[in-house]
N, C-alpha and C positions, 0 to 999 in steps of 0.2 A: 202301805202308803207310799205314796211318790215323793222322793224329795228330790226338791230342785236344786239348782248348780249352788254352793255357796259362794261367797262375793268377793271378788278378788278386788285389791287395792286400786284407783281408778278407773272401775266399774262404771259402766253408763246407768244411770238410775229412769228409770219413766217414773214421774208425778200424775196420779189420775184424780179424779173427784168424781164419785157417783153418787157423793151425798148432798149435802148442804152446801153453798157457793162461799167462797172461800175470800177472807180479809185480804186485800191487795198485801197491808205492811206486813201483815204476818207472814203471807206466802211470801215474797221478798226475802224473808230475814233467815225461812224455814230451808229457801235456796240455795240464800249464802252460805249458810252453814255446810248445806252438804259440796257445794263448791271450793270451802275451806279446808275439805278433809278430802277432796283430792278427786272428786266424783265429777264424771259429768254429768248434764242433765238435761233430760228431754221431756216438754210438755207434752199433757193430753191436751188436745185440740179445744175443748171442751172447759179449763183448766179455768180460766178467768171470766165466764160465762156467768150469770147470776138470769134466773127463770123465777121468779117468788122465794120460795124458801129452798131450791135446789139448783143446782152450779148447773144450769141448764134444763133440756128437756129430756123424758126419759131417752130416747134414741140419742140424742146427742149423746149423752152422757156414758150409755153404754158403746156408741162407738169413739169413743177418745179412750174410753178402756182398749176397746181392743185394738187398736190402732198400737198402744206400746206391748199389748199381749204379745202380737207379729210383728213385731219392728226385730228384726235379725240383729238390731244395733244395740236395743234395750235389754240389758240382764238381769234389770228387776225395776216391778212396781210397787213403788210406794205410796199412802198413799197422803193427801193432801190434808182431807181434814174426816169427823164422821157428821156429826148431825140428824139427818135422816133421808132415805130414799134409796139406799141400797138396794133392799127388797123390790123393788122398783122395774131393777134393772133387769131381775133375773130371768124374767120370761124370755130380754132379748138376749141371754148370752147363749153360747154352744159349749156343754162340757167337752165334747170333740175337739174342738179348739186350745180350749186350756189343755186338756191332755196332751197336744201337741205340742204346746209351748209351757214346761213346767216352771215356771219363773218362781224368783222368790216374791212374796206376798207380807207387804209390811204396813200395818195398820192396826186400831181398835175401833171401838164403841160402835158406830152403825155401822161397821166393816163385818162384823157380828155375822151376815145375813149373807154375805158375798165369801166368807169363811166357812159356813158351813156348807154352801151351796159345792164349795171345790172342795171338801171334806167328800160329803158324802157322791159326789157324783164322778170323781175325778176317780181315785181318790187323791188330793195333795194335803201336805205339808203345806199350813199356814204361817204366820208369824204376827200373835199381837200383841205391839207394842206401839211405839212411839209413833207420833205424827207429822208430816212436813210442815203443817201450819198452825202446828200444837205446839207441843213437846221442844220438836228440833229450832225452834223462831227462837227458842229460850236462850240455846246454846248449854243447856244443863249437859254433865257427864254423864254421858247413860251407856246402854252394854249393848245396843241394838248390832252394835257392830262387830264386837265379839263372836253377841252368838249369830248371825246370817253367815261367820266366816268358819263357824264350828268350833269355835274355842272358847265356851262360855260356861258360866261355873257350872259344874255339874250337880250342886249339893246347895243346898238353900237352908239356914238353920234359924227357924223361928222361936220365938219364946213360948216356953211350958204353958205358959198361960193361957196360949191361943188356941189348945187342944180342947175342942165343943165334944168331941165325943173318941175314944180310943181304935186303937186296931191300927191294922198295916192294910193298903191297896194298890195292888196294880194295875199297868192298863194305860193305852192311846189317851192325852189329855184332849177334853173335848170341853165346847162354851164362848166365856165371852163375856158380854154385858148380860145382865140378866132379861131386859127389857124389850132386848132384841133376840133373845132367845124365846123368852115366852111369847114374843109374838111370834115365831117361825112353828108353834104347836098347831097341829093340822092342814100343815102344809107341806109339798114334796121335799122339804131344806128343813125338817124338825130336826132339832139334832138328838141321835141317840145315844143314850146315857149307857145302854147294858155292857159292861165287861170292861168300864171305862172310867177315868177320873176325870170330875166334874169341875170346871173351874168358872164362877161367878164373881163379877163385880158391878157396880151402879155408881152413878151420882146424880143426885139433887131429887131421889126419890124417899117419899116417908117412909117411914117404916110400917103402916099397914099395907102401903100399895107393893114393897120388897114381900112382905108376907104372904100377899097375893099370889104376886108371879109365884112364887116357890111353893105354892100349893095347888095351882096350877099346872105347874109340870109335874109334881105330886102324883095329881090326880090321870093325867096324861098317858102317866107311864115313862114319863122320862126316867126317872130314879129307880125303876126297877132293875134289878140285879146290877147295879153300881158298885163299884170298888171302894170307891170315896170321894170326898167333896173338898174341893182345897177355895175360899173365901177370897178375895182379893180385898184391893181396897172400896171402901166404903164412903160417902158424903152426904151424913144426911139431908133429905131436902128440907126439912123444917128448920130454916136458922133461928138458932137461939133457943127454942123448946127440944129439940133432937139432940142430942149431943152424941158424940162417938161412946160414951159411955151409954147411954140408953141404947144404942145398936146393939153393942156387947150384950149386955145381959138381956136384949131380946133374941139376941144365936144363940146364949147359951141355953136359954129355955125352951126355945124352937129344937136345938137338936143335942140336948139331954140325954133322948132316948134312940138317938140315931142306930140304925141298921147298920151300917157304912161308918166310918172315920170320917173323921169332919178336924180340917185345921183349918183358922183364918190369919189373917194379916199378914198374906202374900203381897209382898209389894209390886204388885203390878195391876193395871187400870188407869182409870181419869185420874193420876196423878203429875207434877211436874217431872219425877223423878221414875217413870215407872220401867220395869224389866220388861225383856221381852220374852215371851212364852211361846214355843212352836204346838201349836194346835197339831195333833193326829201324832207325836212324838210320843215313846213310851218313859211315862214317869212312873215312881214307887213314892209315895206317901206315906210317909209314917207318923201318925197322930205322937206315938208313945214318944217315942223321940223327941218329935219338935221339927222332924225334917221334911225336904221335897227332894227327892233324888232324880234328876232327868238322866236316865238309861241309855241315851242316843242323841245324837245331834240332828238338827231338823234340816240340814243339807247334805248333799253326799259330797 
């Protein structure tokens, strides 16, 4: 895997959207914040655009990406918000291009599809976490900045509780959103699971349509020769009849009889607080424990 430069303290940041069109105050507040911590910042062209349900047109969108891709001046894209349309873009990008320019890559949820596409074709080092017009508008304390700069914990210790199934596994973390993963099945950006730790999270989906996806990729062949499975966070979509408890004991009887190690309640995902995780970095999973060990840092 390629890692990209990590981020030195007033770093110039690129904001893109190549998903959903993005809240004016949100993006505003998602700005200031990284202008209070000492960053510059340069729009995608493309950045304040709204098309229907995505922050422009596919070509726009993919060129406001790459516009900070090749900006000599930008040392990393962030990104603005997810939503949907990622997939979108990919027919117009050049892994040539990003291989040229290994930037850091900081985003979730439909970012999902533009992560795996520079996983498997580059190959880079992703990062998902937080978002400019998510997460960072909050102003919460979060690690995003730790780890882009290599100094983020390196040991994650979850509760006994959360182990669905035993054993230890190694291996590149690979994933994402689930939703956005099962949809990249039978397409050149599937992401593969074999000799790898699998990390999924969702929000606002039921739990027979989470059932689905995950048997789906099941069926696929994504899960074949997997190391392990590490859960993130969860929301169920049925408010009021789903509860975080009805999720639990539908994992635990989903993967009772796991192949692979199965831990959940990784903090990281659609949450306000969430960690950030470098996609294609090698972690060690230990169900028996309780732990996440990341092996390496996701920048050189």
């Amino acid at each position: 895997m390629i890692k990209p430069p990590r981020l030195e303290p007033g770093a110039t940041v690129g904001v893109a959207a190549i998903s959903g069109p993005v809240r004016p105050a949100r993006l505003e507040a998602g700005l200031e914040s990284l202008r209070a911590k000492g960053y510059r910042v340069v729009e995608a062209s493309n950045l304040r655009r709204r098309e229907g349900f995505l922050a422009g047109t596919d070509a726009e969108r993919a060129a406001g990406y790459r516009e900070l891709l090749t900006d000599p001046a930008v040392d990393a894209v962030f990104f603005a918000r997810g939503g949907y349309g990622a997939a979108r873009t990919l027919p117009l990008l050049d892994s040539d291009l990003l291989r040229a320019h290994p930037k850091i890559h900081l985003g979730g949820s439909d970012l999902t599809a533009l992560f795996a596409f520079a996983s498997g074709r580059v190959p880079l080092v992703t990062f998902y976490g937080p978002m400019v017009a998510v997460q960072m508008a909050d102003g919460a304390d979060l690690d995003w900045e730790a780890v882009l700069a290599g100094n983020g914990d390196r040991e994650v210790e979850l509760s006994p509780s959360d182990r669905l199934a035993p054993g230890v596994g190694e291996g590149p973390l690979v994933g994402g959103c689930l939703s956005l993963v099962a949809s990249l099945c039978g397409t050149p950006d599937a992401v593969q699971g074999a000799g790898s730790v699998f990390f999924w999270e969702d929000v606002g989906e039921e739990i027979y349509r989470l059932d689905r996806m995950l048997t789906q990729l099941e069926r696929s062949g994504t899960f074949d020769r997997l190391e392990a499975m590490l859960i993130g966070t969860i929301a169920p979509g049925r408010a009021g009849t789903e509860s975080p408890a009805a999720v639990r004991a539908w994992l635990a009887e989903r993967f009772e009889a796991s192949p692979f190690p199965v831990l959940m309640g990784f903090p990281a995902g659609h949450s306000p607080d969430t960690r950030t995780i470098p996609l294609g970095a090698k972690v060690r999973l230990d169900a028996d424990r309780g732990t996440v060990r990341f092996l390496e840092a996701g920048v050189a």
